[in-house]
PyMOL commands that place a pseudoatom at each C-alpha (Angstrom):
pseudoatom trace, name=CA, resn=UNK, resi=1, chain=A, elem=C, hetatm=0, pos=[10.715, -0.910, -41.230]
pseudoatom trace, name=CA, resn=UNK, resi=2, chain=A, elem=C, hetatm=0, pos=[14.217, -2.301, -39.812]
pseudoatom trace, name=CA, resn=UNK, resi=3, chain=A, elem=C, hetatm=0, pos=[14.220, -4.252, -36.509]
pseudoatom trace, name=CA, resn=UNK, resi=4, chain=A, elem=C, hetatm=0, pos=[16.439, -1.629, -34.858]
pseudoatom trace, name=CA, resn=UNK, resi=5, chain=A, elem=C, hetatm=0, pos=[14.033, 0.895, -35.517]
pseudoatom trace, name=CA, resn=UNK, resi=6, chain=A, elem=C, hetatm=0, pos=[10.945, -0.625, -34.454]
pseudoatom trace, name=CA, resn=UNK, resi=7, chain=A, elem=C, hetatm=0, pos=[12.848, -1.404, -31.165]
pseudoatom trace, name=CA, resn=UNK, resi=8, chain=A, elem=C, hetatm=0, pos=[14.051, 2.183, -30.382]
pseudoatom trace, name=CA, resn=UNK, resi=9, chain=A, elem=C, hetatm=0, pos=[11.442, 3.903, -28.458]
pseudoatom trace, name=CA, resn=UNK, resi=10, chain=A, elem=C, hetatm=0, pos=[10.788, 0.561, -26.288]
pseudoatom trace, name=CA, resn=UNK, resi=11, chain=A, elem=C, hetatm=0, pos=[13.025, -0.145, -23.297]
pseudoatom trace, name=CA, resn=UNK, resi=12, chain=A, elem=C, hetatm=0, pos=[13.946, -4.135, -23.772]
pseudoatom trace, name=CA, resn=UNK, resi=13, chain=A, elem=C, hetatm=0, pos=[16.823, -5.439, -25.908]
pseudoatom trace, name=CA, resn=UNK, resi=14, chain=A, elem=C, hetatm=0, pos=[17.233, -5.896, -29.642]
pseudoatom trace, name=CA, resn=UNK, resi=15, chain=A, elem=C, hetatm=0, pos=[17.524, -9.538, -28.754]
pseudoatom trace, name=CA, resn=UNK, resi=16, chain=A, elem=C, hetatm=0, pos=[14.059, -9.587, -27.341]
pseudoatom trace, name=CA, resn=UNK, resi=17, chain=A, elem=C, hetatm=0, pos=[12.249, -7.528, -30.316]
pseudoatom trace, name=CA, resn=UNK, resi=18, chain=A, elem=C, hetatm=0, pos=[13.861, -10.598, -32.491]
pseudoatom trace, name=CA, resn=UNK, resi=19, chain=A, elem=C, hetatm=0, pos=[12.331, -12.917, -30.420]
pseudoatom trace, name=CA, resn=UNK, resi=20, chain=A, elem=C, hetatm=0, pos=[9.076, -11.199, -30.535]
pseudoatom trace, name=CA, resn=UNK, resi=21, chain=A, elem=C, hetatm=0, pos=[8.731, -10.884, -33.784]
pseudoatom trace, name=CA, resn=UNK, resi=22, chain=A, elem=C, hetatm=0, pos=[9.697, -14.114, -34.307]
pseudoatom trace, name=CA, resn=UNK, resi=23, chain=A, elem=C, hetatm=0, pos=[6.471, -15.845, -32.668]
pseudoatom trace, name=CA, resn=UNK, resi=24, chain=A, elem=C, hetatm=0, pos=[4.658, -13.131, -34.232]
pseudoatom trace, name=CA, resn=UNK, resi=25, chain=A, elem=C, hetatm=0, pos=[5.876, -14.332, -37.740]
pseudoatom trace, name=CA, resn=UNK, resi=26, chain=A, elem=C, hetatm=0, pos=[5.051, -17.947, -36.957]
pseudoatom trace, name=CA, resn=UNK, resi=27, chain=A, elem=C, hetatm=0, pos=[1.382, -16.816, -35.970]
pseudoatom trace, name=CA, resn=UNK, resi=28, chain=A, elem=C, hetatm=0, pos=[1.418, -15.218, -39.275]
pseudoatom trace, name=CA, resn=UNK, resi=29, chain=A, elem=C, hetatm=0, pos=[1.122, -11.757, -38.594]
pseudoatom trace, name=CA, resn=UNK, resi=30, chain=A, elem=C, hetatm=0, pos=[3.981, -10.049, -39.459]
pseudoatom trace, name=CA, resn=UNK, resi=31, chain=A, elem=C, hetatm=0, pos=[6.557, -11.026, -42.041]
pseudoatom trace, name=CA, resn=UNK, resi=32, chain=A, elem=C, hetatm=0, pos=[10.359, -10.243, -42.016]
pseudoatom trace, name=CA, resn=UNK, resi=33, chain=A, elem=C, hetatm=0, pos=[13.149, -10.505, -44.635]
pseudoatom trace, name=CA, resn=UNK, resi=34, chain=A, elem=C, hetatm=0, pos=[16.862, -9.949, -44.094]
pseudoatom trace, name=CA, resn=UNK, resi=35, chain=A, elem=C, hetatm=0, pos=[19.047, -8.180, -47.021]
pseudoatom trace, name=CA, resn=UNK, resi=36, chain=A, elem=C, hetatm=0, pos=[22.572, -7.775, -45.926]
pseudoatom trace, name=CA, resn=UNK, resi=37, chain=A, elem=C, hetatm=0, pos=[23.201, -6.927, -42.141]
pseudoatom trace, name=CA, resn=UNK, resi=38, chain=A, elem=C, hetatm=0, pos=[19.439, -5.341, -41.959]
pseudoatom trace, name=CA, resn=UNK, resi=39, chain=A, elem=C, hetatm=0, pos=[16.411, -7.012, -40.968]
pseudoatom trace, name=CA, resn=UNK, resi=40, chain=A, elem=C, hetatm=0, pos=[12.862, -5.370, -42.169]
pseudoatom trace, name=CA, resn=UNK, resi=41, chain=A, elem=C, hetatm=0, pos=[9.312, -6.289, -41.169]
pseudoatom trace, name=CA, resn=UNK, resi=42, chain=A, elem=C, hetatm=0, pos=[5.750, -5.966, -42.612]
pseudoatom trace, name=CA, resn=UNK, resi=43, chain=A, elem=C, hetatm=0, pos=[2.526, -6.235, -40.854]
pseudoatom trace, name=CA, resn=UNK, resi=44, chain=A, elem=C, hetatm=0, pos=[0.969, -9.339, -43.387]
pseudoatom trace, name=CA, resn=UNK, resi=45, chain=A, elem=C, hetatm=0, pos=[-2.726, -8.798, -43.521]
pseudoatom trace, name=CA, resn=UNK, resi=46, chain=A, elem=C, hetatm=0, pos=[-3.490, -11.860, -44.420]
pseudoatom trace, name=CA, resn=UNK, resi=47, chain=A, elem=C, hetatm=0, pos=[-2.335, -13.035, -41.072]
pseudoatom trace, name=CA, resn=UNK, resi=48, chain=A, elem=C, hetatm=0, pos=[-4.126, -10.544, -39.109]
pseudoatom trace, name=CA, resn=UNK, resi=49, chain=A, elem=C, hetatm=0, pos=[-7.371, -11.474, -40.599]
pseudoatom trace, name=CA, resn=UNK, resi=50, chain=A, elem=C, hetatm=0, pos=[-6.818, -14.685, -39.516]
pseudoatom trace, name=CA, resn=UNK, resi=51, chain=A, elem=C, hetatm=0, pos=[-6.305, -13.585, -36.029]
pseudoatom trace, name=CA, resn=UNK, resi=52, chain=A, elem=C, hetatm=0, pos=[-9.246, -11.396, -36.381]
pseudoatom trace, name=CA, resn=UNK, resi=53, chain=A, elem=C, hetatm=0, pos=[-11.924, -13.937, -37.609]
pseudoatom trace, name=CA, resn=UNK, resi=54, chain=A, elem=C, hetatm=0, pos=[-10.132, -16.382, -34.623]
pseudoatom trace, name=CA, resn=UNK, resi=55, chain=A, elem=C, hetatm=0, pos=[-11.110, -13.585, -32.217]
pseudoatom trace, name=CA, resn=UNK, resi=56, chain=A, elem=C, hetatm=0, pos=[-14.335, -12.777, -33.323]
pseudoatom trace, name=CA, resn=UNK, resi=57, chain=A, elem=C, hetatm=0, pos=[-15.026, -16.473, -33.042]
pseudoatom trace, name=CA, resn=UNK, resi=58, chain=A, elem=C, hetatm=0, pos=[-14.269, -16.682, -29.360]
pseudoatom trace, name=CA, resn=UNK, resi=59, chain=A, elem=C, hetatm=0, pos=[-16.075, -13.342, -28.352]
pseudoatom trace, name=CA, resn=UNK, resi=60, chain=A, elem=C, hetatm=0, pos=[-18.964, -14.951, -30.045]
pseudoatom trace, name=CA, resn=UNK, resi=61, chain=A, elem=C, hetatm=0, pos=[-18.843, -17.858, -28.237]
pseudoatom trace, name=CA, resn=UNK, resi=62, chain=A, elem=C, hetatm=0, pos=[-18.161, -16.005, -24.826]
pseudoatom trace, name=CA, resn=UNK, resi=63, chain=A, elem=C, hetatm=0, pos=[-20.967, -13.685, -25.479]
pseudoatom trace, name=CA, resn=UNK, resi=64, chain=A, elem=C, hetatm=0, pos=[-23.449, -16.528, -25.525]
pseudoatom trace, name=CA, resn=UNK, resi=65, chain=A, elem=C, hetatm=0, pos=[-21.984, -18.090, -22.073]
pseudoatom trace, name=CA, resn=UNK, resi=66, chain=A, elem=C, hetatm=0, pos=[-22.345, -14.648, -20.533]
pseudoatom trace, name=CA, resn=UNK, resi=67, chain=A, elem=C, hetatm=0, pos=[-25.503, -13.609, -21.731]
pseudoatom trace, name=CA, resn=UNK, resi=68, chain=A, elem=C, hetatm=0, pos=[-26.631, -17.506, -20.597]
pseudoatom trace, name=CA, resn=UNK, resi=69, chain=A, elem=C, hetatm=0, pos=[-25.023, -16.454, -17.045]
pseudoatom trace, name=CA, resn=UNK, resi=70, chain=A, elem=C, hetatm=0, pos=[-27.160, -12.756, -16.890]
pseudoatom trace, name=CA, resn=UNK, resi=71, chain=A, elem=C, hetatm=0, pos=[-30.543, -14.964, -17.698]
pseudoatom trace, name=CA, resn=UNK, resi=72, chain=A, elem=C, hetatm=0, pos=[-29.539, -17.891, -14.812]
pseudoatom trace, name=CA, resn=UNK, resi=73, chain=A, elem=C, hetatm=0, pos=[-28.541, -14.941, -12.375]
pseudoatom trace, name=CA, resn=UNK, resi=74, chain=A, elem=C, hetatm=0, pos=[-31.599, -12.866, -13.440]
pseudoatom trace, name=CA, resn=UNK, resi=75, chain=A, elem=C, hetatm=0, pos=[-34.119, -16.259, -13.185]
pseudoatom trace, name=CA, resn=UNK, resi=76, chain=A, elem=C, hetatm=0, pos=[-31.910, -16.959, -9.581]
pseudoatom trace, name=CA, resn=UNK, resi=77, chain=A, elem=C, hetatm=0, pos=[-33.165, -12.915, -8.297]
pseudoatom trace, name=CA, resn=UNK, resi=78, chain=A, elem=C, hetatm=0, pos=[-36.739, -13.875, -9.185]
pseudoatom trace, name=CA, resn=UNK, resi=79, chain=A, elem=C, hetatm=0, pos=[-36.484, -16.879, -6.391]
pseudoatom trace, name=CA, resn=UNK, resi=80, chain=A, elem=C, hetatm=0, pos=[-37.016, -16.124, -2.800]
pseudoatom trace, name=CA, resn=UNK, resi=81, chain=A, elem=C, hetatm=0, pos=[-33.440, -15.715, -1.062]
pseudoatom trace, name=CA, resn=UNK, resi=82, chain=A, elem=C, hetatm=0, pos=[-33.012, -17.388, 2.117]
pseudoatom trace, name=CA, resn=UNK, resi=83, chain=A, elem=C, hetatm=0, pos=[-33.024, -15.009, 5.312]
pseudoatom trace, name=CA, resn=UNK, resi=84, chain=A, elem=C, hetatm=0, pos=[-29.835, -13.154, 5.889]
pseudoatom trace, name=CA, resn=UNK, resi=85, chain=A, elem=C, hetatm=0, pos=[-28.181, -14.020, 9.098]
pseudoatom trace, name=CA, resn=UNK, resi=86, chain=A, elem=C, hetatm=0, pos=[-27.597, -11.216, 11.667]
pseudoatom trace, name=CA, resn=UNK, resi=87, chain=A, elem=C, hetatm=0, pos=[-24.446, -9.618, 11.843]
pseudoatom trace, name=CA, resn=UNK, resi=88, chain=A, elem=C, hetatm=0, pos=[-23.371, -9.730, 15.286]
pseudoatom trace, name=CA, resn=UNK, resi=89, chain=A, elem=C, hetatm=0, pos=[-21.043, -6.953, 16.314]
pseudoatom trace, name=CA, resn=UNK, resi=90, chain=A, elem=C, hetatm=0, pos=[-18.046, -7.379, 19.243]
pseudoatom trace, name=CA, resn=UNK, resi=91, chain=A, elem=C, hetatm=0, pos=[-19.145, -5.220, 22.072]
pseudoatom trace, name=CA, resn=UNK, resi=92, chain=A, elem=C, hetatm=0, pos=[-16.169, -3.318, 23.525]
pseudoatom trace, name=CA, resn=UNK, resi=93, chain=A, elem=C, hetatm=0, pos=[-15.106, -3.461, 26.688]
pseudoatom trace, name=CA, resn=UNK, resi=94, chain=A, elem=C, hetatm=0, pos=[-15.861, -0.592, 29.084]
pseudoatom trace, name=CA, resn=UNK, resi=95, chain=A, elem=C, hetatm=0, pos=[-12.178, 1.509, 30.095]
pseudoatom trace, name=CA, resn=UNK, resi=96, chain=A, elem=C, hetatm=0, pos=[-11.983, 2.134, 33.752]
pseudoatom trace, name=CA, resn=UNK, resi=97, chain=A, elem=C, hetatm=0, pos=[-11.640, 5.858, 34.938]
for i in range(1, 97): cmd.bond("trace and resi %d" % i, "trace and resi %d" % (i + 1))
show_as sticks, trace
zoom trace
């Protein structure tokens, strides 16, 4: 697909699809090749399996810390909680007649 078309139905400059795409090249995940005046781009799989198996990593690793953090909170409700203070309310003043 050309540049210019992938950057039609979105409301920010050519200039700043290019630039997009750029970093998104470097990461590996899209690949572009010029011929003449027009720029094309490809989704490269390769790339976003990469960026998949990255992810995965970190949502495994996250998942552990937050399942780690339900079984501390859990353990924490088992323990007797200190007693709540009172909550004092501000009495209002009385209106003369």
């Amino acid at each position: 697909m050309s540049v210019s078309a992938l950057a039609q139905p979105f409301e920010i400059t050519l200039a700043a699809i290019v630039q997009h795409l750029q970093v998104l090249e470097q990461s590996g995940v899209v690949r572009t090749e010029k011929v003449g005046r027009v720029r094309t781009c490809r989704i490269d799989s390769g790339g976003l399996r990469t960026a998949e198996r990255w992810l995965s990593e970190r949502r495994t690793l996250w998942e552990r810390r937050l399942d780690r953090l339900g079984e501390l909170l859990a353990e924490d409700d088992d323990l007797p909680q200190p007693p709540q203070p009172i909550k004092r309310t501000r009495m209002r003043k009385r209106r003369r007649p």
